[in-house]
C-alpha positions in Angstrom: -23.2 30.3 -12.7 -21.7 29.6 -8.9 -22.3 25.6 -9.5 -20.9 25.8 -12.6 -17.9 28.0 -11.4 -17.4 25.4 -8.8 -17.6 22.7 -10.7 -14.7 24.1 -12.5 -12.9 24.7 -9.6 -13.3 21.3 -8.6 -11.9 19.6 -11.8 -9.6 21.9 -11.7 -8.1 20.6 -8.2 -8.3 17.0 -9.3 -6.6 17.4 -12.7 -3.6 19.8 -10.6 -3.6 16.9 -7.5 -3.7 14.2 -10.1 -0.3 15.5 -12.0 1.3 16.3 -8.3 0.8 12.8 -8.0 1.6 10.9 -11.3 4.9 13.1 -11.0 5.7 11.3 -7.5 5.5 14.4 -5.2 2.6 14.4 -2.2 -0.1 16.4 -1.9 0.4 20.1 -0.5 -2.6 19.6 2.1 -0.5 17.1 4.5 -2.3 17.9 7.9 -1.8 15.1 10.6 -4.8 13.5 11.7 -4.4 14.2 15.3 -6.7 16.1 18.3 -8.1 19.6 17.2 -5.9 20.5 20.6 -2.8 18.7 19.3 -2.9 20.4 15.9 -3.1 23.5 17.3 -0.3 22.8 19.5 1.9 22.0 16.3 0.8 24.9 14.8 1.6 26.7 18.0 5.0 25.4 18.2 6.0 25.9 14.1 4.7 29.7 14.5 6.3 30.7 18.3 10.2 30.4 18.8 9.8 31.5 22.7 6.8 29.1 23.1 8.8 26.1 21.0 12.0 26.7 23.3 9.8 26.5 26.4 7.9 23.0 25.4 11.7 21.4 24.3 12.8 22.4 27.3 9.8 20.8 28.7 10.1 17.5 26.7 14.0 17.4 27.5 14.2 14.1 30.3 12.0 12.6 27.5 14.3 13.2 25.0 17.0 11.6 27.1 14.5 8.4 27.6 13.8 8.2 24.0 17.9 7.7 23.9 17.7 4.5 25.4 16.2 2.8 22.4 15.9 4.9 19.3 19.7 6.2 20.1 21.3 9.7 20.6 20.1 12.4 19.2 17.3 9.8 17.5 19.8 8.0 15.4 19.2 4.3 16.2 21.9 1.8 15.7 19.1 -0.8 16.0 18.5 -2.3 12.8 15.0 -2.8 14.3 14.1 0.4 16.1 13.4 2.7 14.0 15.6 5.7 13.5 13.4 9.3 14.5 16.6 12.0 13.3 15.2 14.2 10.3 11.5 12.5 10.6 8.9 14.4 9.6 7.4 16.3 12.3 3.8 16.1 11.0 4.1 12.5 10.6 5.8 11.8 14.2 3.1 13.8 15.8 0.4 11.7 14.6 2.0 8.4 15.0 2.9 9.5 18.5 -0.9 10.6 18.9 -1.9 7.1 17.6 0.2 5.1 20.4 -1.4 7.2 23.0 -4.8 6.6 22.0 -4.3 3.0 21.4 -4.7 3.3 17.3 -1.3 2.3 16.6 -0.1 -1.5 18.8 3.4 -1.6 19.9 3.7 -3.2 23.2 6.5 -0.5 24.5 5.0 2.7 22.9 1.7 2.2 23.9 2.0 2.4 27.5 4.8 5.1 27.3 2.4 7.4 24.8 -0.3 6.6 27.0 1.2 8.6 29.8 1.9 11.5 27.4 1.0 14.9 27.4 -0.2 16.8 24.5 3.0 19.2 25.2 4.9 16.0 25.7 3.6 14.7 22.1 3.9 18.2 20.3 7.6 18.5 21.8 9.1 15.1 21.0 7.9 15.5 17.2 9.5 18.8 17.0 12.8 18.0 18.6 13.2 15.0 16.8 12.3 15.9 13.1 14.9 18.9 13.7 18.0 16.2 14.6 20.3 15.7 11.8 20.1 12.6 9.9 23.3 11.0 10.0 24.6 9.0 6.6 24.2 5.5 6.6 27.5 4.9 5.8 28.1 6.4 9.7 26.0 4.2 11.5 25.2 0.9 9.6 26.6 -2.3 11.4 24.8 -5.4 10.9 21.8 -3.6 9.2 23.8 -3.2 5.2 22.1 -2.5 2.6 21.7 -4.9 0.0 22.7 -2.9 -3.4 21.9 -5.8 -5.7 18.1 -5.7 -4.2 18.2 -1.6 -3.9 18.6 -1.9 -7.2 15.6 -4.1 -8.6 13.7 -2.1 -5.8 14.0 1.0 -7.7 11.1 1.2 -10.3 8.8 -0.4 -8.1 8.8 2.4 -5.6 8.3 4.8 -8.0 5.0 2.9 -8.8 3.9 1.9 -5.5 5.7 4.1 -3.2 6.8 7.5 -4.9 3.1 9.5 -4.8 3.0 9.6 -1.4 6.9 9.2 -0.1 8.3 11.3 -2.8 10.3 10.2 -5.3 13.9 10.8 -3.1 11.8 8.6 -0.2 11.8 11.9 2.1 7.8 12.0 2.5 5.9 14.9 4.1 3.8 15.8 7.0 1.5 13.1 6.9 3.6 10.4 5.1 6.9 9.0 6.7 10.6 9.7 5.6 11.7 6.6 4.8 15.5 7.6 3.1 18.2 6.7 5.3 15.6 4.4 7.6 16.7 0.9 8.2 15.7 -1.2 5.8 15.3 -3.9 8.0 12.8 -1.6 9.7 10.9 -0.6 6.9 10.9 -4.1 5.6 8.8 -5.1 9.4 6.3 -2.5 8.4 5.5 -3.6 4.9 4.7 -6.9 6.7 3.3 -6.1 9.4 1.1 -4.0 6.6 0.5 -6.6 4.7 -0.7 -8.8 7.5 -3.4 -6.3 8.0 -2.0 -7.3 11.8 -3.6 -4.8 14.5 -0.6 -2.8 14.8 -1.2 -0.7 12.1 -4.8 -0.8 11.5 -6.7 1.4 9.2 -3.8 2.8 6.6 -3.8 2.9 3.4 -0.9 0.9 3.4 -2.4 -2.2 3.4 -4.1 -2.5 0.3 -0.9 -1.0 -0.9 1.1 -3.7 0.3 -1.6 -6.5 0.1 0.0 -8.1 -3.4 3.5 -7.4 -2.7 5.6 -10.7 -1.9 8.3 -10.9 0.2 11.4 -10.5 -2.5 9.4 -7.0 -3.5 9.3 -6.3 0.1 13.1 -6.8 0.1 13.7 -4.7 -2.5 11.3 -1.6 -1.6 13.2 -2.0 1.8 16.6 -1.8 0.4 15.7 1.1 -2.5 13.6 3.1 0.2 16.6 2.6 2.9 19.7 3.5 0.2 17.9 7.2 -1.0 
């Protein structure tokens, strides 16, 4: 009777994962595949106010550093740095974690991560995913938004994109906000995804992305970028 009871159980998870994710939405269980130390530092930090002040405080002349390219406040102006306001936290953690171990390739952000503390790593995620993300129509320069291409984009994410993004592009702890990114940005990733390049080994991603050509990859850019 327990097999069989778990057995149940078991189907039963599948069939309630499997409509979370034909309806667009992630899956609850989004834990960042970090250090056991580093996830209970993030844990740490979402359950302890005092303990969260005291490691921004911490991270604070990093903050300032991380100005200097991904903009005030984590608002990039770039159209190729990627803009860190209102990112997840769970999902900055772990990329962060992956530049300082060398499983993410960047030629800045590895050497900088390298030198991180866990604290350091734990802090940056926090502060930043808690910045507010400011409307494109704010801080968009050279980097506009092609309409006609968000457009065509639009039914495509919900197919490729939407089950682990969201449908409104916003992601969760282990998948990447990509609404109000740069679609510029995003549109580097997808190739460097479909590549299969070694700056982003090992992600799902890349069998995602492996078929797409590069108009699709214009227009997931644009959709992704206008939500």
């Amino acid at each position: 009777m327990r097999i069989l009871a778990y057995l149940l159980a078991s189907s039963l998870l599948v069939v309630l994962t499997g409509n979370s994710f034909a309806q667009g939405k992630p899956p609850r269980s989004a834990i960042p595949e970090v250090s056991s130390e580093l996830l209970q530092l993030y844990n740490r930090i979402g359950k302890d106010r005092k303990y969260e002040a005291k490691i921004l405080d911490q991270v604070s002349l990093r903050t300032e550093f991380c100005f200097s390219c991904h903009g005030k406040t984590g608002n990039s102006e770039r159209f190729y740095i990627p803009r860190l306001a209102g990112q997840n936290e769970g999902y900055l953690l772990e990329q962060l974690y992956k530049f300082s171990v060398s499983k993410r390739y960047h030629y800045v952000m590895v050497p900088l991560a390298s030198s991180f503390e866990g604290t350091d790593i734990a802090g940056l995620a926090r502060f930043f995913s808690k910045q507010k993300n400011i409307p494109r129509a704010q801080y968009l320069k050279k980097d506009e938004l092609n309409l006609t291409l968000a457009k065509s984009g639009k039914e495509l994410f919900q197919e490729k994109c939407a089950q682990c993004h969201g449908k409104g592009g916003k992601g969760n702890q282990r998948y990447a906000r990509l609404a109000g990114q740069h679609p510029s940005y995003i549109e580097s990733q997808l190739l460097v995804f479909r590549s299969r390049g070694k700056a982003r080994p090992s992600t799902p991603m890349q069998n995602v992305s492996r078929n797409l050509t590069d108009h699709q990859i214009l227009a997931l850019a644009n959709y992704a970028a206008s939500l």
